[in-house]
Every structure is written in C-alpha cells, then in structure tokens.
C-alpha positions as CSV (number, residue, x, y, z in Angstrom):
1,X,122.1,234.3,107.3
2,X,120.0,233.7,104.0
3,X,116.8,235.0,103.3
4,X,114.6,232.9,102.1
5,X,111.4,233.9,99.5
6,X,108.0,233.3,98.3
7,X,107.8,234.6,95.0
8,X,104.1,235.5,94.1
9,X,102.7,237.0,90.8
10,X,100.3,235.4,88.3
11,X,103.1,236.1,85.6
12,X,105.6,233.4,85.5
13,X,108.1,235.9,83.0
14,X,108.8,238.1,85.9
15,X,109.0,234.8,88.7
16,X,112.0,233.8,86.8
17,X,113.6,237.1,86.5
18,X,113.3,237.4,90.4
19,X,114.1,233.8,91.2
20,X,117.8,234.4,89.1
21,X,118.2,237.5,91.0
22,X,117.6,236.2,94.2
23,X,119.7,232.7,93.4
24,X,122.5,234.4,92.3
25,X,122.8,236.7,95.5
26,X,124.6,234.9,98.3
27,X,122.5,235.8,101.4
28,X,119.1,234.6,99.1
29,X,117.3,231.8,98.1
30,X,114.0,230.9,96.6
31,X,111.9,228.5,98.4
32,X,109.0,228.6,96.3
33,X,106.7,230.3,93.4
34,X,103.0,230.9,93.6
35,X,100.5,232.1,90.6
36,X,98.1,233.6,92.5
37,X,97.2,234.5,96.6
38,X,95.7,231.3,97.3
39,X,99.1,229.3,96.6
40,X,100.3,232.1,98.1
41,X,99.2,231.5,101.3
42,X,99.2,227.9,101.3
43,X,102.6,228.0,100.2
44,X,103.6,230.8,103.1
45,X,102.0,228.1,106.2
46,X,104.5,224.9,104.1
47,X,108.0,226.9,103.9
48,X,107.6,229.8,106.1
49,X,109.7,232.1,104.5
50,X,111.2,235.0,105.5
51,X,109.8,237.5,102.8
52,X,106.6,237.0,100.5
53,X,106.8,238.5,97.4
54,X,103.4,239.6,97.0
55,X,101.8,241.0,93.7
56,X,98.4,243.2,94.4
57,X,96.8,241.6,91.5
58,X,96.4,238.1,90.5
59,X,93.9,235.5,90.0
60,X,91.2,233.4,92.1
61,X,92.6,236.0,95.6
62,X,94.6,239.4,95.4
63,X,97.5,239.8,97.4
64,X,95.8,242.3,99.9
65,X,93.5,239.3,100.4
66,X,96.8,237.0,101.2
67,X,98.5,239.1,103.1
68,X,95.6,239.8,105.5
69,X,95.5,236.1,106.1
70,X,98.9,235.6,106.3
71,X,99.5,238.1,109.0
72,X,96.8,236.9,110.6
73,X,97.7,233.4,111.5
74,X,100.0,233.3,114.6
75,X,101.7,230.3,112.7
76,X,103.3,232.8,110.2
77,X,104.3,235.8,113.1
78,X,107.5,235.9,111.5
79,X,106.7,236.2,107.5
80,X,106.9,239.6,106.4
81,X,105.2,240.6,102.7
82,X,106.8,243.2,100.5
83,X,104.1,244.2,98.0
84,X,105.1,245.2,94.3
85,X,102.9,247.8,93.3
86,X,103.0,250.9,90.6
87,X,103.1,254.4,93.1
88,X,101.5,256.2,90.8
89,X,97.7,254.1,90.1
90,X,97.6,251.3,92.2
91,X,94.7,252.4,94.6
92,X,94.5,249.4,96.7
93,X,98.4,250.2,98.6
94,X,96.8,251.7,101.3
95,X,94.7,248.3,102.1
96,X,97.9,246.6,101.5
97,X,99.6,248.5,104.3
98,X,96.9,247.6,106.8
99,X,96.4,244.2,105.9
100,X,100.0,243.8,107.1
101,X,102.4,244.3,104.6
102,X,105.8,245.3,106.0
103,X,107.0,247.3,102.0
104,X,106.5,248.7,98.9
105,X,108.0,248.3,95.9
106,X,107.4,249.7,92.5
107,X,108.1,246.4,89.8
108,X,110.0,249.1,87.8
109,X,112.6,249.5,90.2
110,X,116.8,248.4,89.7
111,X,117.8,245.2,90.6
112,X,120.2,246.6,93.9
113,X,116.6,248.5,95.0
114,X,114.8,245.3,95.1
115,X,117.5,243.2,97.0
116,X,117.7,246.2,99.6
117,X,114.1,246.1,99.9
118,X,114.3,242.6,100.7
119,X,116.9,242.8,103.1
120,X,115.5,245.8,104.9
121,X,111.9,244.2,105.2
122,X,113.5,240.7,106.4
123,X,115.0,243.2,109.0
124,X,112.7,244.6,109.9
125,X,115.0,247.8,110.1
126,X,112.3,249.9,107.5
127,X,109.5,250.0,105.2
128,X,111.8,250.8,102.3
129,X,113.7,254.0,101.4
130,X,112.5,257.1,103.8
131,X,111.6,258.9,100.1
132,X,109.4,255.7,99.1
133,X,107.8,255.5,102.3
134,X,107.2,259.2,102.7
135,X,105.5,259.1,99.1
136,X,103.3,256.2,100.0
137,X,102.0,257.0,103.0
138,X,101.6,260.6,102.2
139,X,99.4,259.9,99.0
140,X,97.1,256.7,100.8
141,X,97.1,257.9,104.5
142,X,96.4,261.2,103.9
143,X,92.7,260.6,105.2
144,X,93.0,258.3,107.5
145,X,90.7,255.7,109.3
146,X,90.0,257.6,112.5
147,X,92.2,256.2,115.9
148,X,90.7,253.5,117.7
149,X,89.6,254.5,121.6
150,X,91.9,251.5,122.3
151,X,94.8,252.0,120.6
152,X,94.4,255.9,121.7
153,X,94.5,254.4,124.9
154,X,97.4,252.6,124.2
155,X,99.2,255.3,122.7
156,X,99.1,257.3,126.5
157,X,101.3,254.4,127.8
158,X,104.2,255.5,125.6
159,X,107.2,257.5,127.1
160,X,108.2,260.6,125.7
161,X,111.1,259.2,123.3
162,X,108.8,256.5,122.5
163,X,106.6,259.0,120.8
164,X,109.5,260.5,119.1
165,X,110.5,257.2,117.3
166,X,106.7,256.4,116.4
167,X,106.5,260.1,114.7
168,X,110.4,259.3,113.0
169,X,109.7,255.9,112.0
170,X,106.3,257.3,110.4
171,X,108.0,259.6,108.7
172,X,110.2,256.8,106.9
173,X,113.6,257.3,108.6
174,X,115.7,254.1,109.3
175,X,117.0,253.0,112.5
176,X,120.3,255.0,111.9
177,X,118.6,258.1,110.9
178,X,116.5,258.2,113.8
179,X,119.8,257.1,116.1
180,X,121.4,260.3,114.8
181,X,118.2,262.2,115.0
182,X,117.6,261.6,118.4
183,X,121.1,261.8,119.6
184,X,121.6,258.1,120.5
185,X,122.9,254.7,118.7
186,X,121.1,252.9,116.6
187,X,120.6,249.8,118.9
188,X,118.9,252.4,121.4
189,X,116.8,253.2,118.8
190,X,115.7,249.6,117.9
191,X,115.1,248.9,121.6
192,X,112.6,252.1,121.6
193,X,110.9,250.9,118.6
194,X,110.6,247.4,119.5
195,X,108.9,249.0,123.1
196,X,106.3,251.0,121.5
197,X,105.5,248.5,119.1
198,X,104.9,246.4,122.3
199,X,103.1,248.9,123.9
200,X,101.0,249.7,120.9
201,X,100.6,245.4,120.1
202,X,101.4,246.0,116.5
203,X,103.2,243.1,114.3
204,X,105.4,245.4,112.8
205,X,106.9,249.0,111.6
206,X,104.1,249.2,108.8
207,X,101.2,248.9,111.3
208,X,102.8,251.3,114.1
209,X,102.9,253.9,110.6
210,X,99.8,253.4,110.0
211,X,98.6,254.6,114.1
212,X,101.2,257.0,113.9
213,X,98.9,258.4,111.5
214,X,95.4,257.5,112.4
215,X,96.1,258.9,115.5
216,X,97.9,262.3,114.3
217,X,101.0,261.8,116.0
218,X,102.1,263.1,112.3
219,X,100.1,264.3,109.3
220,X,99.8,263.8,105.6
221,X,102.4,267.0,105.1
222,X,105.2,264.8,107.0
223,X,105.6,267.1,109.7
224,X,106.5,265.9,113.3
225,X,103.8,266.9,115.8
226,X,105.8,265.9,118.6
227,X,107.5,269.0,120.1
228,X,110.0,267.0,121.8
229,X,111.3,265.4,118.3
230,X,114.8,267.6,117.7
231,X,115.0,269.2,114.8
C-alpha cells in the first residue's frame, strides 16, 4: 500500500531532496508541495494524503497553525502530520503536539529515520522512536496543562490494562514493545489502544500522550504510575 505525502516547508532546496527520497522508495509517492501552511492546508482538503510533512516555521501561517486546522476538519480524520522540528530550540513542539500532530522529527535526521517515521506515523503504530518520543515529551510536557474534569472523567471508564497501554504508549513504546511488556501479542495490544483512545475520544496516539500526561497517569521523569504496569 503506498503512502502518499504533502510536502510542506517554505524552502523549496529541502522539498526536492524529500520528494526524491520519497519517489524513489516503492511504498511512497508525492502528491503535492506547499510553501507555507496556508497551501498547506488547502492542499491537505484537495489530495488527502496520508502524511503531511509539516515544517513549524514558514510564511503567511506556521505549521502549528495548519495542523490545528487540519485535524480539526472531520473531512481530513484520516491525515496525520509529522512535524520537522530541531529537539534542542524549537519551543513551539509542545503546541505542535496538541494541535494534533501524530511525530517529530529532527530535519537532521538519516534518510532510513525519516522513511521509518513516515511509515510509523501513516500507521499509526507510534509517535516515532521510544528514545525520540521519550525526549520530546519529557522536555515540553513536563508542566503540563492541568486534566480536564471531562476527560478525568473519561479516564475512570478505562479498564485496568487500558490504563497500562495509555502509561506504555506515553512512555514511547511501540505496539510490540508493549505486546511483550504486557505479556500479550501485539494485535491485543492495538485492540487496547484503539479502546482507550475511544474511550478517551482522542484522534490519535499523540493526543492520548498528551492526557496520559495532563492527567498524571505518568510524569516528566518517565516513570509508570500504574502499579499494575509489569516491570
């Protein structure tokens, strides 16, 4: 099954070095290019790609601005955003994350990270590597907006193991890791994932991450808070 992309960044350079990546890769193709997050999201609503490319800063709207509005229309349910950002400066990741966006990915990173980025985020199976996520959300979430009463509320609905895969997926492990964590397969842990999300009426892994935290089912330090997670 190909995976089809919107490329957008306000430098047209670093466009065509990703659009030869993703052409030449045989589960990839490039729908369509946009200089800024106004084509960005007018260009997500015409081709509704799978993945959206989405640089933080560029011209006339940021991508945090485009990626709220693009996981906002019911339309485009089923385009996910990986942002390119730089870890170590880029304070506006943490907006990013609640706006929607489903990754993270620093523009210095190999060419084999990047296509496993993709693939994971069109998957839905991760944010990105558990070390990548773990760094992110760490650093941004650290003090987080406090838990809604309704979403608290929801969060008493979960079952036991539900918990336990919100705490692991917070914590940046992968549908196999948690599988193996948890003592079950991997599908088992999909199917729990996909429940809670439900449950918790989030879009995607990203925004259950971002409760898990709010709410304290783990802190900033990584550490489960869920006694019934095995170690």
């Amino acid at each position: 099954m190909t995976i089809r992309l919107l490329l957008a960044d306000d430098q047209a350079l670093l466009r065509g070095t990703f659009r030869m990546l993703f052409d030449a890769t045989d589960d990839m193709e490039t729908v369509a290019e946009a200089s800024n997050g106004r084509e960005a999201v007018e260009l997500a609503a015409a081709e509704r790609p799978d993945v959206v490319l989405m640089d933080i800063r560029m011209p006339e709207m940021d991508g945090i601005e485009a990626t709220r509005l693009i996981k906002e229309s019911e339309d485009l349910a089923g385009v996910r955003v990986l942002v390119l950002t730089t870890f170590e400066d880029d304070e506006h990741v943490s907006e990013a994350l609640r706006a929607g966006a489903s990754g993270f990915l620093g523009k210095g990173a190999r060419p084999e990270e990047l296509l496993d980025a993709v693939r994971a985020v069109a998957d839905g199976d991760a944010l990105l590597s558990p070390s990548a996520t773990r760094a992110l959300i760490t650093r941004f979430l650290a003090q987080p907006e406090p838990c809604p009463a309704a979403v608290h509320a929801r969060l008493e609905c979960l079952t036991p193991r539900e918990r336990d895969v919100t705490i692991l997926v917070a914590l940046g492990l992968t549908n196999n890791e948690i599988a193996h964590r948890l003592f079950v397969s991997p599908l088992t842990a999909k199917t729990h994932i996909n429940r809670a999300m439900t449950k918790l009426a989030v879009r995607d892994r990203a925004q259950l991450v971002v409760i898990a935290y709010q709410c304290g089912l783990v802190s900033s330090a990584s550490e489960p808070r869920h006694p019934q997670v095995p170690a």
